[in-house]
C-alpha positions in Angstrom: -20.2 -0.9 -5.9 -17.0 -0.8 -8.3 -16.1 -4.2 -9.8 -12.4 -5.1 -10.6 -10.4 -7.4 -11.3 -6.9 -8.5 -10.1 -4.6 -10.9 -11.4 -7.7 -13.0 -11.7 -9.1 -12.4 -8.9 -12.3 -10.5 -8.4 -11.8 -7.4 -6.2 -15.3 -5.6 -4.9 -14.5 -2.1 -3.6 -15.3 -1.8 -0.1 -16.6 -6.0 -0.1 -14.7 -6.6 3.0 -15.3 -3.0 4.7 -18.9 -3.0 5.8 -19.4 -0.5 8.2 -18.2 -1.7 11.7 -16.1 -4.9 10.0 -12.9 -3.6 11.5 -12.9 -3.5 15.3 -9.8 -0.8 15.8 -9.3 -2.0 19.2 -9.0 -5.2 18.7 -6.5 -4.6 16.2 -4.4 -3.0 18.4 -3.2 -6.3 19.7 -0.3 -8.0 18.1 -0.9 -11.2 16.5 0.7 -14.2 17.9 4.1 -14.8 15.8 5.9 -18.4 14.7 9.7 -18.2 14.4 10.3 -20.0 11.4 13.7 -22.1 11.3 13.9 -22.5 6.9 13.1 -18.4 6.8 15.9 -17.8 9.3 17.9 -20.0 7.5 17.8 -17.7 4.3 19.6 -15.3 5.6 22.1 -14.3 4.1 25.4 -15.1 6.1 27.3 -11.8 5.1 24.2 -9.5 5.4 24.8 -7.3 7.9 21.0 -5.4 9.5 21.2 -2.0 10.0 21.1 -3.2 14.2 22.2 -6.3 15.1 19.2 -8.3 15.8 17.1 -6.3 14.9 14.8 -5.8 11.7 14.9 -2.2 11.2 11.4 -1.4 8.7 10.4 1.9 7.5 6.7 2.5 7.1 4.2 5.1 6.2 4.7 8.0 8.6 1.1 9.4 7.7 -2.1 8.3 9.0 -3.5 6.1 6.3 -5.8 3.4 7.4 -5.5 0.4 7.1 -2.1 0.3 5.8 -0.5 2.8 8.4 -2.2 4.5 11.5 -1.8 5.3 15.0 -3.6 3.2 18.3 -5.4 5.0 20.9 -2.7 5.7 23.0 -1.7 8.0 19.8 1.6 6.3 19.5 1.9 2.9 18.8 2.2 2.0 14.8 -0.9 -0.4 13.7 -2.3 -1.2 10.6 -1.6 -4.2 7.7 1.9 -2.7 7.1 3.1 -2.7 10.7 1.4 -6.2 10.9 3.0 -7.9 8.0 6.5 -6.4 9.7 5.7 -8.0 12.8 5.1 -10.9 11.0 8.5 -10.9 9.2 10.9 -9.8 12.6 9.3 -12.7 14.3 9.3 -15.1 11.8 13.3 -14.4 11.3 13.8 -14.4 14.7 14.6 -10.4 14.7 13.3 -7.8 17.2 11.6 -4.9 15.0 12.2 -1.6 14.8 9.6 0.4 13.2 11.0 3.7 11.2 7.7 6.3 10.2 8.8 7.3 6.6 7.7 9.6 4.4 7.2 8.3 0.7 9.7 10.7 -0.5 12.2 8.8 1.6 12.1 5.4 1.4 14.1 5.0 -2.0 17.2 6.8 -0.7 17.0 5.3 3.0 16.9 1.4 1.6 19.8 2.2 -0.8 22.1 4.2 1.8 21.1 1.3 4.7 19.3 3.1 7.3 16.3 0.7 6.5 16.8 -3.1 6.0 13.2 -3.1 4.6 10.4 -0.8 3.3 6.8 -1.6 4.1 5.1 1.6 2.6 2.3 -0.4 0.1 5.0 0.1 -2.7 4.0 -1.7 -5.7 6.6 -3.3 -7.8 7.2 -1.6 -10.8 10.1 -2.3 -13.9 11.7 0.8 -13.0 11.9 0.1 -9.2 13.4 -3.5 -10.2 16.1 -1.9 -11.2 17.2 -0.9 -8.0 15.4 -2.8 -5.3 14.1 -6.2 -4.7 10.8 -7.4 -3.7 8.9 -10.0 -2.2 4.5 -9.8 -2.7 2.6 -9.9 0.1 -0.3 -8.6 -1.4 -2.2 -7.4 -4.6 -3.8 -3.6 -4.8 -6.1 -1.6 -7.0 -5.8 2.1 -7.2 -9.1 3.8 -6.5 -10.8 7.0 -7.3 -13.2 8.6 -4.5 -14.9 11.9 -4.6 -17.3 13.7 -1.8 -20.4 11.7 -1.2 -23.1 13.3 -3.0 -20.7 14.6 -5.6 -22.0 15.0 -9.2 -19.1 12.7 -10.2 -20.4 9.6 -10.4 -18.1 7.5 -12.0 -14.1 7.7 -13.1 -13.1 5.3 -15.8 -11.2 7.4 -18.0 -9.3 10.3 -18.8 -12.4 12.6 -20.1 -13.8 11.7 -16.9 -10.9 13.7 -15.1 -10.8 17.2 -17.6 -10.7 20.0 -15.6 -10.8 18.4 -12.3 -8.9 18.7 -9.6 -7.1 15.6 -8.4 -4.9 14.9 -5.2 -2.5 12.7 -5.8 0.8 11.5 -4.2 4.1 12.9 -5.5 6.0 9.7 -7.5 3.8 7.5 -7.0 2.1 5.1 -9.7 -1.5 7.5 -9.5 0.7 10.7 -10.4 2.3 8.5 -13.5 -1.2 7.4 -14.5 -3.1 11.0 -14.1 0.2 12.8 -16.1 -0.5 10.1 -18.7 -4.3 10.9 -19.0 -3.2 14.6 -19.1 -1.0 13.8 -22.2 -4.2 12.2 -23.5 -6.4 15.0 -22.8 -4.2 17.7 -24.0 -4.1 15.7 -27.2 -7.5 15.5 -27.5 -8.0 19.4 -27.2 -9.3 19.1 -23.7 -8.9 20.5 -20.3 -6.3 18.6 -18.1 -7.1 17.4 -14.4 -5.1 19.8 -12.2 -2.7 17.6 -10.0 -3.1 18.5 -6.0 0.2 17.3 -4.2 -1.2 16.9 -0.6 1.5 14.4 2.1 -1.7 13.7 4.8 -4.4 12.3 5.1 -6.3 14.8 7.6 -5.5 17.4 4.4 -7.1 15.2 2.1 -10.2 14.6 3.4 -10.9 18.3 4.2 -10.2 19.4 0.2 -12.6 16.6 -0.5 -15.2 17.8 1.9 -14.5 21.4 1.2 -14.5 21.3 -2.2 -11.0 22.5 -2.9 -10.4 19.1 -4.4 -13.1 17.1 -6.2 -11.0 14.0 -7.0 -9.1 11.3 -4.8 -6.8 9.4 -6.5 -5.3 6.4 -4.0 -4.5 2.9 -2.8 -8.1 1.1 -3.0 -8.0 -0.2 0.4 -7.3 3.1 1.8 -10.0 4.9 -0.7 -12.4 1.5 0.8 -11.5 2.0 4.4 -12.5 5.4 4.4 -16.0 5.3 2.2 -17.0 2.4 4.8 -16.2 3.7 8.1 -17.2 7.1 7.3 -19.8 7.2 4.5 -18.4 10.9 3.7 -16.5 9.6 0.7 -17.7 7.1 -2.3 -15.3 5.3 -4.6 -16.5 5.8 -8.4 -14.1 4.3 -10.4 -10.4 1.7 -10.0 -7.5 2.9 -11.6 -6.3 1.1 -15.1 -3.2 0.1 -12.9 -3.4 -2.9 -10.7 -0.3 -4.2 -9.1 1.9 -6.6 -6.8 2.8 -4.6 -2.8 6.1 -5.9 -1.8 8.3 -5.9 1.1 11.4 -3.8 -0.6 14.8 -4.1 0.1 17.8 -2.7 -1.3 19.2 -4.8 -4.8 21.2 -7.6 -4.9 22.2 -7.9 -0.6 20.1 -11.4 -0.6 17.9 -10.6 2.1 14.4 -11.1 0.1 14.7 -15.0 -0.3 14.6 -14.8 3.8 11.5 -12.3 3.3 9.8 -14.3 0.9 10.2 -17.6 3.1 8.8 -16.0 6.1 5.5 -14.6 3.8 5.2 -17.6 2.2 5.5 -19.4 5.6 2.9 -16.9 7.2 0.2 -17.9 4.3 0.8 -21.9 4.9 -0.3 -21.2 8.4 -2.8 -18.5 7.8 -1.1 -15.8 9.4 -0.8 -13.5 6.3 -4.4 -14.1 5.5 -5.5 -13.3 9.4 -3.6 -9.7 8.5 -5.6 -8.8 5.6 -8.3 -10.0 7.0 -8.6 -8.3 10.2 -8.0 -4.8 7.9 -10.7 -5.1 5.2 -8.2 -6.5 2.7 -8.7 -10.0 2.6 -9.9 -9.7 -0.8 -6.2 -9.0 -1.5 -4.3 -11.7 -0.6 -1.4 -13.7 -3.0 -1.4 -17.3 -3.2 2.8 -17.0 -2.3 5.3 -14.8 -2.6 7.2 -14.2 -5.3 10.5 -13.1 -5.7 10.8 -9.7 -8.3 7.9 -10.6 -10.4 6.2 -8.4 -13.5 5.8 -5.0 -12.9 3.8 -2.1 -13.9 5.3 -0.3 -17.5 4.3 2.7 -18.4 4.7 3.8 -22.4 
């Protein structure tokens, strides 16, 4: 079991994910939702949402439980992201429109306004700051998970990674940190990890099992999840990274004091913690939201 910890809270990988803790059916039912009068207030009076009355939210367009994933019926969006949206639409008294994004996307579609809001476990970074605003909702680990049974056993630095192959997300934090322990390697007179740019899960998880990959470097609750429910996969080390997920929204427009009201209205009554709870990430939670705090720096 891999011990972390996060912003002084003690994060067990996998603690909330023994095998049959998440009942997927059950979690295909929306939660009950409480329009909240001081979050609809916050609004900003000249904001304008991409549809009138509506909440328009890109999320994760892959399949990447328990953030993102499809129901049974192989269409309807479920998971912690789509959750925490239909926590946020309701509480503003919005409808919601859910947008599947790819990663790639989401920077470009919150600052030309086809989104009003990104749910697509983006952590809040200095550099992102400078463009978008944000509003926690949650803390996250990165994780990294090899084949179970592999002779990697453990991941906690960059010698661990020499002359491994790594799939990893293009621009996301992992990639920064694994280019970083390349630089580190190289300097060292050492192999470098070989970077595998893979966009779905499905193609993950057969490099992993096939052996084309040895190494996956992702969200910890994802990398959890799937070691839990499957048993195929084992988590072996957390990333030197940990960081505040935030609802993100384009800079400056206003519209994250109304997001942060409705979050920080959801935890009073427990409806935030009932999300991450019901996902395997209750171990995750934030006291309240906060408005655009620290973020990751890299050197």
């Amino acid at each position: 079991m891999i011990r972390g910890t996060i912003f002084g809270m003690v994060l067990f990988s996998g603690c909330a994910l023994a095998a049959g803790s998440i009942d997927l059916h059950a979690n295909e039912q929306p939660l009950p939702v409480v329009r909240d009068e001081a979050a609809i207030a916050k609004i900003p009076a000249s904001y304008k949402f991409v549809e009138p009355g509506t909440l328009t939210v890109a999320i994760s367009a892959l399949n990447s439980p328990p953030l993102a994933l499809l129901a049974s019926d192989n269409r309807t969006r479920i998971g912690s992201d789509p959750d925490i949206a239909r926590l946020l639409a309701g509480s503003l008294g919005l409808k919601l429109k859910l947008v599947p994004t790819a990663w790639e996307d989401w920077p470009l579609g919150i600052t030309s306004g086809r989104y009003d809001v990104a749910l697509v476990n983006i952590a809040v970074t200095e550099q992102r700051k400078e463009k978008f605003d944000f509003a926690t909702y949650r803390v996250d680990s990165l994780a990294f998970s090899v084949k179970t049974g592999s002779p990697i056993t453990t991941v906690k630095g960059p010698a661990d990674l020499s002359g491994k192959k790594v799939i990893v997300g293009s621009g996301t934090n992992q990639e920064r940190i694994l280019l970083g322990w390349n630089a580190e390697n190289e300097k060292a007179g050492c192999a470098t990890a070989l970077p595998v740019y893979l966009t779905d899960d499905a193609s993950a998880n057969l490099y992993i099992q096939s052996g084309r990959a040895d190494v996956f470097f992702g969200p910890q609750s994802v990398s959890a999840y799937k070691a839990a429910l499957s048993g195929k996969t084992t988590v072996v080390g957390l990333g030197p990274k940990k960081a505040y997920v935030a609802t993100t929204t384009k800079k400056g427009n206003q519209l994250v004091y109304a997001l942060q009201a409705a979050l920080n209205g959801g935890i009073a009554r427990g409806e935030v913690q009932h999300i991450l709870a019901r996902w395997g990430e209750g171990d995750e939670g934030v006291a309240q939201s906060e408005v655009n705090p620290p973020g990751i720096t890299y050197p």
